[in-house]
N, CA, C and O of each residue as an XYZ file, in Angstrom:
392
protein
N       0.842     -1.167      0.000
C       0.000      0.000      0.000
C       0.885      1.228      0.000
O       0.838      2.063      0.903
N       1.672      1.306     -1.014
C       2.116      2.663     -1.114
C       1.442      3.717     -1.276
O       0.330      3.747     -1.803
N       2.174      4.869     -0.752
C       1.222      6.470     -1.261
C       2.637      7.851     -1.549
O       3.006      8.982     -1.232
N       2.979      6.522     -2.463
C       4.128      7.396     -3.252
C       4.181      8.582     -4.613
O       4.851      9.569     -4.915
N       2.666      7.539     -5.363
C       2.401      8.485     -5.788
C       1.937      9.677     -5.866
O       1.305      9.775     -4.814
N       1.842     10.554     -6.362
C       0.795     11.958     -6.422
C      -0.689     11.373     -6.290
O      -1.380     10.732     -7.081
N      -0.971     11.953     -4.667
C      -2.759     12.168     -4.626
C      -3.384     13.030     -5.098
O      -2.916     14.167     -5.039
N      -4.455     12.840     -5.631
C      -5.445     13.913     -5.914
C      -6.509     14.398     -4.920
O      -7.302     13.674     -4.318
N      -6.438     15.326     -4.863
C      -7.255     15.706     -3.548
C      -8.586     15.612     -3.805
O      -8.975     15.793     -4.959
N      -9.426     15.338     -2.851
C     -10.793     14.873     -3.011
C     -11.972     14.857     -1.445
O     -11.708     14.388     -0.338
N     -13.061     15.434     -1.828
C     -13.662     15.379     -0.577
C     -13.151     14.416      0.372
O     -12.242     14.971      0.989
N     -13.324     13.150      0.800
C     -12.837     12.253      1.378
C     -11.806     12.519      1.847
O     -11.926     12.819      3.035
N     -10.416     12.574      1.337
C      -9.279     12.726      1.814
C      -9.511     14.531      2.657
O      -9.146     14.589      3.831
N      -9.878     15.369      2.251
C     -10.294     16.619      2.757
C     -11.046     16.199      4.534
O     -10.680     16.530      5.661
N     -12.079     15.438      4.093
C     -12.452     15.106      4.919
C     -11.609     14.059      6.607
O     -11.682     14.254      7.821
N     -10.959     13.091      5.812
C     -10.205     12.374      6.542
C      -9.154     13.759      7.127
O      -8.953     13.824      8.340
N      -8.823     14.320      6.637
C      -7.384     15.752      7.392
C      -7.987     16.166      8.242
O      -7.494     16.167      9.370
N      -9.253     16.659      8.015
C     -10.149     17.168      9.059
C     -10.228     16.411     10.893
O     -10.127     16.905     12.016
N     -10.457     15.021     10.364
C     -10.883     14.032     11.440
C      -9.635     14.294     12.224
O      -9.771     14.817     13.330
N      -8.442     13.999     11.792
C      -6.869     13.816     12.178
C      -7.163     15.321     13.001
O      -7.525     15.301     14.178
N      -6.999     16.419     12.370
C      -6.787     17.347     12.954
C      -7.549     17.599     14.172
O      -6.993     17.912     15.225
N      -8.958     17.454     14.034
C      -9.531     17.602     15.016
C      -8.794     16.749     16.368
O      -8.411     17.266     17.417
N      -8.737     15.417     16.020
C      -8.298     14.290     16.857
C      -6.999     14.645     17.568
O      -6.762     14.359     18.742
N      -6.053     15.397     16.616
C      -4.781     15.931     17.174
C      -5.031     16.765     18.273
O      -4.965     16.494     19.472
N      -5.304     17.738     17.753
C      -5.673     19.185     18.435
C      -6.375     18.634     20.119
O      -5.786     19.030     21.124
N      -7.575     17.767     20.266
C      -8.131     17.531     20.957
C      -7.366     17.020     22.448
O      -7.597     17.434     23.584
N      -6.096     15.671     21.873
C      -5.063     15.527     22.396
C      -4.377     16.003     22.561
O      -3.795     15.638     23.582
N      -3.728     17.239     21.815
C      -2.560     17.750     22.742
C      -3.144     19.093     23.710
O      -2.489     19.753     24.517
N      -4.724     19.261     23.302
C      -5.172     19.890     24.887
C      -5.140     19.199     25.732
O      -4.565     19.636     26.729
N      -5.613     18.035     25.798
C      -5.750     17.031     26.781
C      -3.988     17.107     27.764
O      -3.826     17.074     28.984
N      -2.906     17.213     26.645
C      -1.711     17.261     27.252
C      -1.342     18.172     28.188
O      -1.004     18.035     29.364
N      -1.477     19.276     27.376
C      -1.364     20.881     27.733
C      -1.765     20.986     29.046
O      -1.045     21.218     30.017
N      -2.960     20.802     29.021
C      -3.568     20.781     30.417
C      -2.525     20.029     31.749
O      -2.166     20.706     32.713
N      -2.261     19.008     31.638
C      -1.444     18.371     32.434
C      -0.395     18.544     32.391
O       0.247     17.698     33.013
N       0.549     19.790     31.609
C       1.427     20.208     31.928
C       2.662     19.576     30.734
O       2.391     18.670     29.946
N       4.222     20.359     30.817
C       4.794     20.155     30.119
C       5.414     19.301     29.322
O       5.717     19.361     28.130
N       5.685     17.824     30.827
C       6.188     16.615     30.781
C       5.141     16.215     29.484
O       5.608     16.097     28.351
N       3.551     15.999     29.780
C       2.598     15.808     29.273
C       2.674     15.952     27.336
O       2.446     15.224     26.369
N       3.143     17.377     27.603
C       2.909     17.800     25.767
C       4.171     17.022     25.147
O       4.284     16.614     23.991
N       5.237     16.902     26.371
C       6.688     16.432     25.542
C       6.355     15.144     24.733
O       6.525     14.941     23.531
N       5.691     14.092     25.958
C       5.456     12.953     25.786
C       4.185     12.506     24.280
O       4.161     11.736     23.320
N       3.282     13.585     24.920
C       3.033     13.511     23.069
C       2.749     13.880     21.829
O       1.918     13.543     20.986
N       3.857     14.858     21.916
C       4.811     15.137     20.841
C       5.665     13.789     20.323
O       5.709     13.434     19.145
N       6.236     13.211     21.274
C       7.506     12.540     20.566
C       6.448     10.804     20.347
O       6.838      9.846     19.679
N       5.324     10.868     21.007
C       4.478      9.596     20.623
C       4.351      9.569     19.344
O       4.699      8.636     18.620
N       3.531     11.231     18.786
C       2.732     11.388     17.749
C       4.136     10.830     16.251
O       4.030     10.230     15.182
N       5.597     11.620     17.215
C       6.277     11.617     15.993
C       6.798     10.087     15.582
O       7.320      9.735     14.524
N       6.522      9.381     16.630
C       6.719      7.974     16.422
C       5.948      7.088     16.134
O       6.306      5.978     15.740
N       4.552      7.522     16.321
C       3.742      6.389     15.523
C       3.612      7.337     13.600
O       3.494      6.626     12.602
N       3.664      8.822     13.482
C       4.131      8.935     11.983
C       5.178      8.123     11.005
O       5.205      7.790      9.820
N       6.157      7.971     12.341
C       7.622      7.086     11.863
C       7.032      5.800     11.539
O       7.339      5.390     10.419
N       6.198      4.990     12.284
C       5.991      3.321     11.906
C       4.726      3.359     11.114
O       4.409      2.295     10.582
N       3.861      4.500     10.919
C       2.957      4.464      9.975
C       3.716      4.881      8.046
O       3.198      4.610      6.962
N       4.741      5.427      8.272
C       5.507      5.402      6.956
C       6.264      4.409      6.622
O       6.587      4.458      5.435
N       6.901      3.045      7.509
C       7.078      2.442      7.121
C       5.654      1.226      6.879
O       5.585      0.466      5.913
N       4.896      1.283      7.709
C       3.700      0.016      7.253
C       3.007      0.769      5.858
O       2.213      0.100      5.196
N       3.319      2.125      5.450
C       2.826      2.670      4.453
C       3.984      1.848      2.960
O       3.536      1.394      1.907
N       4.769      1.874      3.179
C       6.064      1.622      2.638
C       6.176     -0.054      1.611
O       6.743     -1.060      2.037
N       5.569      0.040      0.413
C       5.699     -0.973     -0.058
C       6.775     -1.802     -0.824
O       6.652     -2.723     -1.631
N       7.687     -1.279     -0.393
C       9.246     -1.487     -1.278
C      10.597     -0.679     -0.288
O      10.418      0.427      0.222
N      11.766     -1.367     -0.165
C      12.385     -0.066      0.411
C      12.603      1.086     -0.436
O      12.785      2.006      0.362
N      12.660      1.401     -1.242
C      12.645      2.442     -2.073
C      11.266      3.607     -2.016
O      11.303      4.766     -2.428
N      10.165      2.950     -1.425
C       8.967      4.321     -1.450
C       9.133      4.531      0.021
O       8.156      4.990      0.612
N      10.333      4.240      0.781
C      10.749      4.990      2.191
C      10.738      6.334      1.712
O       9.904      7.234      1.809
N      11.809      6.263      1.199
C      12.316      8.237      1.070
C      11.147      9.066      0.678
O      10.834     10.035      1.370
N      10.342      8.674     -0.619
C       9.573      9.346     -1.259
C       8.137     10.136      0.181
O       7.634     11.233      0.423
N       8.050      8.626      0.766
C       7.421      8.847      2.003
C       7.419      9.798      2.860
O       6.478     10.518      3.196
N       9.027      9.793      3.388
C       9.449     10.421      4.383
C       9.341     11.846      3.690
O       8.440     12.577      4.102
N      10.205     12.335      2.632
C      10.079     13.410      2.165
C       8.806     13.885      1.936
O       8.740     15.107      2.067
N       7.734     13.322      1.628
C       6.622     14.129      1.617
C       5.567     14.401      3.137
O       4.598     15.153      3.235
N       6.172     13.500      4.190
C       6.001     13.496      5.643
C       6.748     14.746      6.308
O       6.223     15.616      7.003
N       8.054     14.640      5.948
C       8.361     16.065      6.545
C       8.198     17.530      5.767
O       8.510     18.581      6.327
N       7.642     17.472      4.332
C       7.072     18.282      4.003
C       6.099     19.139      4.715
O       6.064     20.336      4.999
N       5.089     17.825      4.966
C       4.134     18.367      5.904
C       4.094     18.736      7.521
O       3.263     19.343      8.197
N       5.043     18.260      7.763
C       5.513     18.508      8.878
C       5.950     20.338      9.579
O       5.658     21.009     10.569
N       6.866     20.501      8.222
C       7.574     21.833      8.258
C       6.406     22.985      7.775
O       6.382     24.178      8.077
N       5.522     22.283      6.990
C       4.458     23.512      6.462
C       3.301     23.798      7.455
O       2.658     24.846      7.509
N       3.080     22.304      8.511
C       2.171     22.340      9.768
C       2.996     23.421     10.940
O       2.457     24.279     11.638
N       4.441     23.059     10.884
C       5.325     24.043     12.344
C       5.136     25.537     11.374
O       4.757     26.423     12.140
N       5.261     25.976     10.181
C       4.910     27.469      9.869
C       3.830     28.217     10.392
O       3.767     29.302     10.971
N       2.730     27.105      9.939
C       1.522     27.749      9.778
C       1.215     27.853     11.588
O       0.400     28.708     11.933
N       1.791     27.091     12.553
C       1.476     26.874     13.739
C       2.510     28.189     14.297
O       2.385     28.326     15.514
N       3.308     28.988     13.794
C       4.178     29.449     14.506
C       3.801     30.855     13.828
O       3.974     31.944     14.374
N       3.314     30.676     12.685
C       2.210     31.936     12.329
C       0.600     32.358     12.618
O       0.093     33.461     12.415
N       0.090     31.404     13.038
C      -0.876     31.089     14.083
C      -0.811     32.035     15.617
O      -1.529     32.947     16.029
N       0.195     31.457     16.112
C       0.342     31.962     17.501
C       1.038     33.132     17.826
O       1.286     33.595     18.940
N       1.416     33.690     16.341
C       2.510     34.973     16.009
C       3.554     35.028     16.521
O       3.992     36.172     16.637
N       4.486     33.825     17.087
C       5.455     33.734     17.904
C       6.835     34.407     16.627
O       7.301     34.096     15.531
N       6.963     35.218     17.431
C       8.150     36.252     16.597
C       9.665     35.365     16.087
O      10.814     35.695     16.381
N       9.115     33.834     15.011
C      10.409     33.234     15.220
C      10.039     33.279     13.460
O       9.065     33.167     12.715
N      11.798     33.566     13.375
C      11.853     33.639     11.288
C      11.749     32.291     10.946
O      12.669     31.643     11.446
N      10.962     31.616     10.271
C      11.292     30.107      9.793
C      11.778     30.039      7.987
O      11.085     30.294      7.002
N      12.851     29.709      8.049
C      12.925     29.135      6.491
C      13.102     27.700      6.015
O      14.027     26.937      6.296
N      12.143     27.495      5.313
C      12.055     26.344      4.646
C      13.158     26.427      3.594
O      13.389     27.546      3.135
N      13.888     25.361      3.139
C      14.381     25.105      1.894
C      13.954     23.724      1.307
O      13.861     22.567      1.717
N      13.764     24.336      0.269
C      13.072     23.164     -0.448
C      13.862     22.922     -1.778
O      14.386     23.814     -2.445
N      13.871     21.563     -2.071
C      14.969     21.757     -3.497
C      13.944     20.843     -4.116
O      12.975     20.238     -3.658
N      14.604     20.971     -5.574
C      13.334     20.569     -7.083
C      14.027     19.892     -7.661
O      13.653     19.383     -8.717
């Protein structure tokens, strides 16, 4: 079950981002609330079940990278938009190569 190739975006998948997000968001209030230890712990959960969901995504060793690279894509465009969100006065640059 690779998802190496180019998706096309589509209600459904729109829809499924939605669910995630909500589901995220919901949990790391749940963290927040209980304090710092709390958010550390899952933070580094979330980033580790992304890690074993790209490899059970992973149908070849070769659609690793393609994976990963489009995982931390989203990753770096979620910490922008979150750090432009909260207006925290920090410069972020992405580099991206083609």
């Amino acid at each position: 079950m690779s998802n190496t190739s180019e998706m096309k975006e589509s209600p459904n998948i729109n829809l499924q981002t939605g669910e995630i997000t909500d589901f995220m968001l919901d949990k790391m209030k749940a963290a927040t609330d209980q304090g710092e230890e709390s958010v550390l712990h899952f933070l580094a959960a979330s980033a580790y079940v992304a890690g074993f969901c790209i490899a059970l995504a992973a149908s070849k060793p070769s659609a690793v990278g393609p994976l990963l690279t489009r995982s931390m894509d989203a990753l770096t465009s979620g910490l922008q938009s979150g750090l432009e969100f909260t207006e925290i006065p920090i410069e972020f640059i992405k580099i991206v190569r083609d």
